[in-house]
C-alpha positions in Angstrom: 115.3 80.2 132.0 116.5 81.3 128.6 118.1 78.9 126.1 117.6 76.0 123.9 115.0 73.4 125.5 117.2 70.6 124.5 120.4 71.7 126.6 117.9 71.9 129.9 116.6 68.4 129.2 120.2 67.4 128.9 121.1 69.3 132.1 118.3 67.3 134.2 119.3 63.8 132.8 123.4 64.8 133.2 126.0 63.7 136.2 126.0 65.6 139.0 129.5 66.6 138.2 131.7 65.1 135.1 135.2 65.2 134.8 137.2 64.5 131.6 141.5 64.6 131.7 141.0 67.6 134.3 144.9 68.7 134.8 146.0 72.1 136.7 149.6 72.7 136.4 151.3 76.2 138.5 154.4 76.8 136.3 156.3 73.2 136.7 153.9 72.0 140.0 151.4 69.5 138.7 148.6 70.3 141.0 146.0 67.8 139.2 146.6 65.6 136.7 144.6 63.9 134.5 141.7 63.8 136.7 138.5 62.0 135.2 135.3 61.3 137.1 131.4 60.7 137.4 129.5 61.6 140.3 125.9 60.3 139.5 122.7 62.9 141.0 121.9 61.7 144.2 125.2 60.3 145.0 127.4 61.5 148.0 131.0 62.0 146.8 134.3 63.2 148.5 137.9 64.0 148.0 139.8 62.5 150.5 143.8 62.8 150.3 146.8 64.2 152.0 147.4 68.2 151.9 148.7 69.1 148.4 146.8 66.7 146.8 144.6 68.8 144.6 141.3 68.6 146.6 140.8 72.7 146.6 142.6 73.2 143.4 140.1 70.4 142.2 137.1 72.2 143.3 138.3 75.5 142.8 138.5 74.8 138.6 134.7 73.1 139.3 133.6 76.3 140.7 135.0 78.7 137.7 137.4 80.2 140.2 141.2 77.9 138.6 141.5 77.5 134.9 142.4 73.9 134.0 145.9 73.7 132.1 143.8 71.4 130.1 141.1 68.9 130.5 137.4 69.9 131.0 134.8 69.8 133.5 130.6 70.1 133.3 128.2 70.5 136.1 124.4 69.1 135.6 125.6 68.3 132.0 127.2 72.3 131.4 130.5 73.4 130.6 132.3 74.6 133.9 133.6 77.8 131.7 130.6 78.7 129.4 127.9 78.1 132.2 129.1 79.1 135.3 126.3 81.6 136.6 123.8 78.8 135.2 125.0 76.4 136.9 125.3 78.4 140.4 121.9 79.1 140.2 120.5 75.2 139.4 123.3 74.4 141.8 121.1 75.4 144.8 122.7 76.2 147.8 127.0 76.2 147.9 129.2 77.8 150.5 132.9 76.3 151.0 135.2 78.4 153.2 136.0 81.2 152.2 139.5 80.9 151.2 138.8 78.4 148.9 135.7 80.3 147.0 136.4 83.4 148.2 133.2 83.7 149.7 131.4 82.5 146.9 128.3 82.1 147.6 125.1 80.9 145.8 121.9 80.6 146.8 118.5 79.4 144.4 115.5 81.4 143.8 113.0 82.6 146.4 110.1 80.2 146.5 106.6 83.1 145.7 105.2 81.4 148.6 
């Protein structure tokens, strides 16, 4: 993996996911707003919430795929924006339906074995 040793120790001490003011407005619809979170590695996290809450939007801007109106996001401690095919690759494994990622998927390196 290229790039400064210090950012991959930060990366493997980071949350899983950190959120900071994360806001996602469509024209005058505020489709998130003002969302900030931790989830800690190893913990199990959800969104749970009625439709047109912001759950897909939400995960949509943590996935690269929505810009957020403002606000910021890193994944295993790197910048949603400046990191993204970094982060799908330390990421492991992520499939969500496909018209949420459209089809994204990401899988880790082969093992040699």
């Amino acid at each position: 993996m290229r790039g400064n040793p210090k950012d991959l120790r930060l990366a493997d001490t980071a949350p899983a996911i950190e959120t900071v003011d994360l806001t996602k407005h469509f024209g005058p619809i505020v489709a998130v707003d003002h969302l900030t979170f931790t989830v800690n590695r190893g913990e199990i996290f959800g969104f749970l919430g009625p439709n047109g809450s912001g759950k897909s939007t939400t995960m949509r801007m943590l996935l690269g795929l929505a810009r957020p109106t403002r606000g910021s996001a890193r994944v295993l401690g790197m910048d949603i924006h400046t990191r993204l095919p970094e982060i799908l690759r330390r990421a492991g494994s992520w499939y969500l339906w496909p018209v949420l990622s459209r089809g994204l998927l990401a899988l880790p390196p082969r093992s040699s074995d």
